[in-house]
VOGU-3710 file (C-alpha; in Angstrom, 3 decimals, decimal comma):
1> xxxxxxxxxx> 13,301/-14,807/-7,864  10,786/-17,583/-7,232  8,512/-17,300/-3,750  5,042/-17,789/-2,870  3,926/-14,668/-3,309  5,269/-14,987/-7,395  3,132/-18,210/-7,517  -0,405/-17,505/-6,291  -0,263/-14,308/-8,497  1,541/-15,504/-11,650
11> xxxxxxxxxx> 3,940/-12,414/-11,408  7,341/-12,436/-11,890  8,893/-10,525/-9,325  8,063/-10,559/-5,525  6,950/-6,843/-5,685  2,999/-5,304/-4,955  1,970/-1,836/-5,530  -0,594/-0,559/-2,535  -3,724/0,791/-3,341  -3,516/4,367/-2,829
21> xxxxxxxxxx> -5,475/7,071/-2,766  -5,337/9,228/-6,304  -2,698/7,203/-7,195  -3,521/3,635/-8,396  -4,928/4,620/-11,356  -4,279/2,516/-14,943  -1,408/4,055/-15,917  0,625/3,381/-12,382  -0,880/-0,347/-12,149  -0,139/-0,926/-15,532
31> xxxxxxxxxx> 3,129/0,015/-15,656  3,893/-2,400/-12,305  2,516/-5,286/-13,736  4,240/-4,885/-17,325  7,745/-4,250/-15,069  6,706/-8,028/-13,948  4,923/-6,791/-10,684  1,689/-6,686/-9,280  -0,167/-3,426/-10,119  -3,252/-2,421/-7,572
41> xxxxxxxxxx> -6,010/0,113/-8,524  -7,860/1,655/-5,910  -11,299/1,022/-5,945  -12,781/4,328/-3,833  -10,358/6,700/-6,065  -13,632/5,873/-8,205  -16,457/7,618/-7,366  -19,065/4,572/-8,755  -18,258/1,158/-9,401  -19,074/2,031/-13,171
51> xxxxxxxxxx> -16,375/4,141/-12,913  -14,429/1,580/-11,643  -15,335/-0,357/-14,144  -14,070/1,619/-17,014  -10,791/1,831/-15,468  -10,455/-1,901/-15,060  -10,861/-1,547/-18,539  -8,417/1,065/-19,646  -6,144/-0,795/-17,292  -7,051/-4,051/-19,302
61> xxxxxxxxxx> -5,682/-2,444/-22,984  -2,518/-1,132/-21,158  -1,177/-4,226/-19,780  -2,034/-8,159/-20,508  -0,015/-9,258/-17,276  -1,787/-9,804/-13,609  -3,384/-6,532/-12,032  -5,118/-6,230/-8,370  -7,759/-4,172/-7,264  -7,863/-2,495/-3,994
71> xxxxxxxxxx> -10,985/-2,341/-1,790  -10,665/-0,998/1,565  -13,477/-1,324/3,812  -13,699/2,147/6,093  -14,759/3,289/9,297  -18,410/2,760/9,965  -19,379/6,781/9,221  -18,629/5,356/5,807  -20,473/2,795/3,787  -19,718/3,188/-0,170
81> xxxxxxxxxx> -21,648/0,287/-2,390  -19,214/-2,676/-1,499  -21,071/-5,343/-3,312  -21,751/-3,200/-6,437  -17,698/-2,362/-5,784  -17,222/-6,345/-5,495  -19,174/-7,098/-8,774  -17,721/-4,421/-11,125  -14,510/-6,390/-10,181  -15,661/-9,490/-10,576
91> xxxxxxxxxx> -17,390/-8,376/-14,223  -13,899/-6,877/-15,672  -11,693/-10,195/-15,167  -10,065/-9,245/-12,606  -8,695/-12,356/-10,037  -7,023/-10,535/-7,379  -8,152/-8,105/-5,047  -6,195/-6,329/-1,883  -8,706/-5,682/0,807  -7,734/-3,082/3,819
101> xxxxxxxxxx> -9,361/-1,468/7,027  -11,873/-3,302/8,468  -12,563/-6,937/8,362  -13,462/-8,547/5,184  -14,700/-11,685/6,348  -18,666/-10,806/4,811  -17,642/-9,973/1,583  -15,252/-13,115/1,088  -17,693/-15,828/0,199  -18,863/-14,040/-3,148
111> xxxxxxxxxx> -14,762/-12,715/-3,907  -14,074/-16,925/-3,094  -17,091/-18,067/-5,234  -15,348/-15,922/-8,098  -12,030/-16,940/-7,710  -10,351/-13,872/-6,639  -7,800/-14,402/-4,631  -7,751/-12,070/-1,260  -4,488/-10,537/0,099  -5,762/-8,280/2,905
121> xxxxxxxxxx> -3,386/-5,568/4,899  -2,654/-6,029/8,205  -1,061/-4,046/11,214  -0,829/-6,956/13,853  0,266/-10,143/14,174  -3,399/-10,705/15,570  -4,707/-9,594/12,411  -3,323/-11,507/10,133  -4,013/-14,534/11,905  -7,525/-13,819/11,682
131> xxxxxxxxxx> -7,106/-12,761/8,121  -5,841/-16,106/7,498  -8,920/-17,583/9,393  -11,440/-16,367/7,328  -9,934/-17,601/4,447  -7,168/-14,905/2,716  -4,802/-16,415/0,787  -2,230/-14,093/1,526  -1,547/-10,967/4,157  0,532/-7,905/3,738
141> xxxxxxxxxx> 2,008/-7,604/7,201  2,596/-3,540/7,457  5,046/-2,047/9,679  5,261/1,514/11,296  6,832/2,747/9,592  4,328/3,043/6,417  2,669/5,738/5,222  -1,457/6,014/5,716  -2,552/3,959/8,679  0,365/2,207/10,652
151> xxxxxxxxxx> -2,633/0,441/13,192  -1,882/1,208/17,163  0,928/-0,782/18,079  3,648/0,722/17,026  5,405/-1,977/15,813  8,333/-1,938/13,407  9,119/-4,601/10,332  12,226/-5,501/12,237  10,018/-7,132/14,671  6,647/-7,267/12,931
161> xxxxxxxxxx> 7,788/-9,648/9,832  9,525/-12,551/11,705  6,915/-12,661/14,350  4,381/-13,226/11,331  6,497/-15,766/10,041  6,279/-17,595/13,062  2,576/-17,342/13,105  1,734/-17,849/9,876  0,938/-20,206/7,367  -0,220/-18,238/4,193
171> xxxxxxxxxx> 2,545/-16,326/2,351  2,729/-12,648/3,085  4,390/-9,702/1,730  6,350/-6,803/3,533  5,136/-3,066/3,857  5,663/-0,297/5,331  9,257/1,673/4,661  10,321/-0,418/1,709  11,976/1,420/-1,133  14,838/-0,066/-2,131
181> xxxxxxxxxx> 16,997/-3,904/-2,782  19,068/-3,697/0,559  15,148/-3,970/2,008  13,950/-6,675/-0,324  16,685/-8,822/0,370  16,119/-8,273/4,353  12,136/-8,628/4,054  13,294/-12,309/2,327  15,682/-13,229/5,153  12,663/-11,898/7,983
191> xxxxxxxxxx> 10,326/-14,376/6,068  8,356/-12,543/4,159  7,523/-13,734/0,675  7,671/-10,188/-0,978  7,376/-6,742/-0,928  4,514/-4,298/-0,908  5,570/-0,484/-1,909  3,483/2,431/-1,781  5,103/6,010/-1,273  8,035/4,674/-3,401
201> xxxxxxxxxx> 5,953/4,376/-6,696  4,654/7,318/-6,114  7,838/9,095/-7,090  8,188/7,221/-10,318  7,076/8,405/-13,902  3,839/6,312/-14,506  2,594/7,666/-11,129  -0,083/10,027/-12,633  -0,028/12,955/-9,750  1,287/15,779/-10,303
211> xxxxxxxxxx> 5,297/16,653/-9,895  5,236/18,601/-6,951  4,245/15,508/-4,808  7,133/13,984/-6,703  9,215/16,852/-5,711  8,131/16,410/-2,359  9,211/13,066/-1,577  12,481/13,649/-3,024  12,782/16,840/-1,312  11,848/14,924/2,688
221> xxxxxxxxxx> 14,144/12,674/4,867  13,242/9,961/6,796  12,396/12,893/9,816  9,583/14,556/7,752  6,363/12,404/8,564  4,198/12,943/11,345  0,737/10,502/12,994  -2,118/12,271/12,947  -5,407/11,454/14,493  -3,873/9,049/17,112
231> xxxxxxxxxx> -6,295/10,366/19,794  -9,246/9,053/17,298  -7,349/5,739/17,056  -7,293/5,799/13,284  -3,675/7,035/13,285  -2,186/7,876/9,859  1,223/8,900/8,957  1,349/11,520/6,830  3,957/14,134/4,832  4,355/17,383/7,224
241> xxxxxxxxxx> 3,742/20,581/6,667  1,730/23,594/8,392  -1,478/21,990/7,680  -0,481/18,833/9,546  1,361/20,358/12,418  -1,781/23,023/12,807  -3,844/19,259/13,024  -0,980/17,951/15,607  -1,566/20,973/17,359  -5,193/21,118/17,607
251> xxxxxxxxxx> -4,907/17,030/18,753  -2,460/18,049/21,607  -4,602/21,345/22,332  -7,936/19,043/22,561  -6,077/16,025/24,408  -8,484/12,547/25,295  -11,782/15,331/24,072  -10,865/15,654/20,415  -13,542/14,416/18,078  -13,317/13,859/14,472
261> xxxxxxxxxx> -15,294/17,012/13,775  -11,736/19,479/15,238  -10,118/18,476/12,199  -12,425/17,690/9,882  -12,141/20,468/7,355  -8,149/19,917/7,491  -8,235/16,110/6,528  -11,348/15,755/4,378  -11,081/15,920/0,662  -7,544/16,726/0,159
271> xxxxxxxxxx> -6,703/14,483/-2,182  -7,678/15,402/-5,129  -5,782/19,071/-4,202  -3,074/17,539/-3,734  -2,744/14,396/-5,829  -4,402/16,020/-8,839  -3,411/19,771/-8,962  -0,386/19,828/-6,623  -1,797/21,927/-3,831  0,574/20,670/-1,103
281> xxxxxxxxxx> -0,508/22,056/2,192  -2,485/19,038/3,304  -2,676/15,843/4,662  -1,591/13,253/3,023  -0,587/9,677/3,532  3,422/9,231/3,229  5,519/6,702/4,481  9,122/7,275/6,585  10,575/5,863/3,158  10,335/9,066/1,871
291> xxxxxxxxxx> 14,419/9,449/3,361  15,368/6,930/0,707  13,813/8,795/-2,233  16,187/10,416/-4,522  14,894/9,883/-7,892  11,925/9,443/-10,040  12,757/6,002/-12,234  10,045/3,972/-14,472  8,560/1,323/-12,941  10,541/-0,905/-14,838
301> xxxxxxxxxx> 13,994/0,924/-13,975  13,021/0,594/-10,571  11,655/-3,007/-10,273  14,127/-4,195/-12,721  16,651/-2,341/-10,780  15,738/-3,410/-6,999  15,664/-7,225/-8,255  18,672/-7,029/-10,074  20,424/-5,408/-7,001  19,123/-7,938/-4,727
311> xxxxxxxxxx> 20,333/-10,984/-6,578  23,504/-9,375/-6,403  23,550/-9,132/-2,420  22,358/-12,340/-2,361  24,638/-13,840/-4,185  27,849/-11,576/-3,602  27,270/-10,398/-0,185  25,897/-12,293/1,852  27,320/-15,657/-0,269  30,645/-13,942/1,090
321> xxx> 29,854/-13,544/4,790  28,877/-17,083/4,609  31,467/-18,444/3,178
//
């Protein structure tokens, strides 16, 4: 399965992990890339960019094939050591980096100058066109219906992904809800040149977090994720339970006056709770895919897997309806 997306990262199959928190560490990334995928580590899991360096390392003597790094660029109360970030990547080899939150466009002459090449995550239509301005050779167009932060428009892949096909000219991938081959094969036929999962390899057995999140996303339907923080505009969608509904009830209690500081102590620093120990009354990012999780595969049973099923739609299927 040949597309554009295969081509400017020398993968095999159409199919990107998303950097996520606690989660895109070595074993995970390396695990998607050996399955013939595009494995992402996330940069700010790492509390230094030595420390990022050493796991673009470890990741390095797990895996020969293409890997990513994430670097997402957050709010401005925020400002972790981006260049240092930007060099550690640029020191361990690695020629592909997935930038998210806020605009890139400073850091991309020295990622360029390297020869990284830039897929950055957008919400909008907008966005990626501006994405594709400043020079990023590919965009990965996410939907609503994705876990962590689904942007303000509220607009579904459905809609999203063939209005950025009409816009754009880079190749871009699909994200946002995407868990299984039905999806691939209708991401294709939208336009899209692949797929980007998140909360789906999150419930496989290279994901190194601990098995109650696993349990967790097999346990929730499509109905279990809320959006927090909407009234901040820097909505996220996240797993429920009675941490996030005491946050969605603080944010209705508060209304247009809510600051950052109300919630504070209920979103900050979960993660490694959570992700780590398997505490699992807290916020964190999930996606509505969570309704089509019912097991916990390798990375190669489900990669292998998806494409395998897909061909066969494509070919059976919808050769049949055709025809």
């Amino acid at each position: 399965m040949k597309t554009r997306i295969t081509e400017l990262f020398g993968i095999e199959h159409p199919v990107v992990q998303g950097g996520m928190h606690y989660v895109g560490f070595a074993e995970l990334v390396a695990a998607v890339s050996n399955a013939g995928g595009l494995g992402i580590i996330t940069a700010l899991t790492q509390p230094t960019p030595e420390d990022l360096a050493k796991e673009i390392a470890r990741c390095h003597e797990m895996t020969d094939k293409p890997f990513g790094v994430n670097l997402t660029m957050l709010p401005g109360f925020s400002n972790p050591p981006y260049p240092e970030y930007i060099e550690a990547i640029i020191a361990g080899g690695v020629k592909i980096v997935e930038t998210a939150g806020r605009n890139p466009q400073e850091h991309m002459p020295r990622l360029k100058e390297a020869g990284i090449k830039v897929i950055h995550k957008c919400t909008s239509v907008r966005h990626s066109l501006k994405a594709e301005t400043i020079g990023c050779d590919a965009v990965s167009v996410d939907g609503f219906e994705c876990g962590g932060h689904p942007g303000e428009d509220d607009i579904p892949n459905m809609v999203l992904l063939p209005r950025a096909a009409e816009e754009l000219k880079i190749p871009f991938v699909a994200s946002g809800g995407i868990g299984n081959a039905q999806q691939l094969v209708a991401a294709l036929a939208l336009g899209a040149d692949g797929i980007n999962m998140g909360t789906r390899f999150i419930a496989t057995e290279e994901a190194p977090v601990h098995q109650n999140v696993k349990d967790a996303l097999i346990n929730a339907s499509e109905l279990d994720t809320r959006l927090i923080m909407r009234p901040l505009r820097n909505t996220e969608r996240v797993l429920v339970n009675p941490v996030v509904e005491q946050i969605v009830e603080i944010e209705k209690e508060k209304g247009a006056d809510m600051t950052i500081g109300d919630i504070a102590e209920l979103v900050g620093g979960g993660y490694p709770k959570i992700m780590q120990e398997g505490e699992m009354d807290g916020a964190w990012s999930c996606g509505m895919v969570a309704g089509l999780i019912h097991d916990i595969p390798t990375c190669q049973e489900l990669i292998g897997g998806m494409v395998s099923e897909a061909e066969a739609i494509i070919k059976d299927r919808l050769a049949t309806l055709a025809g």
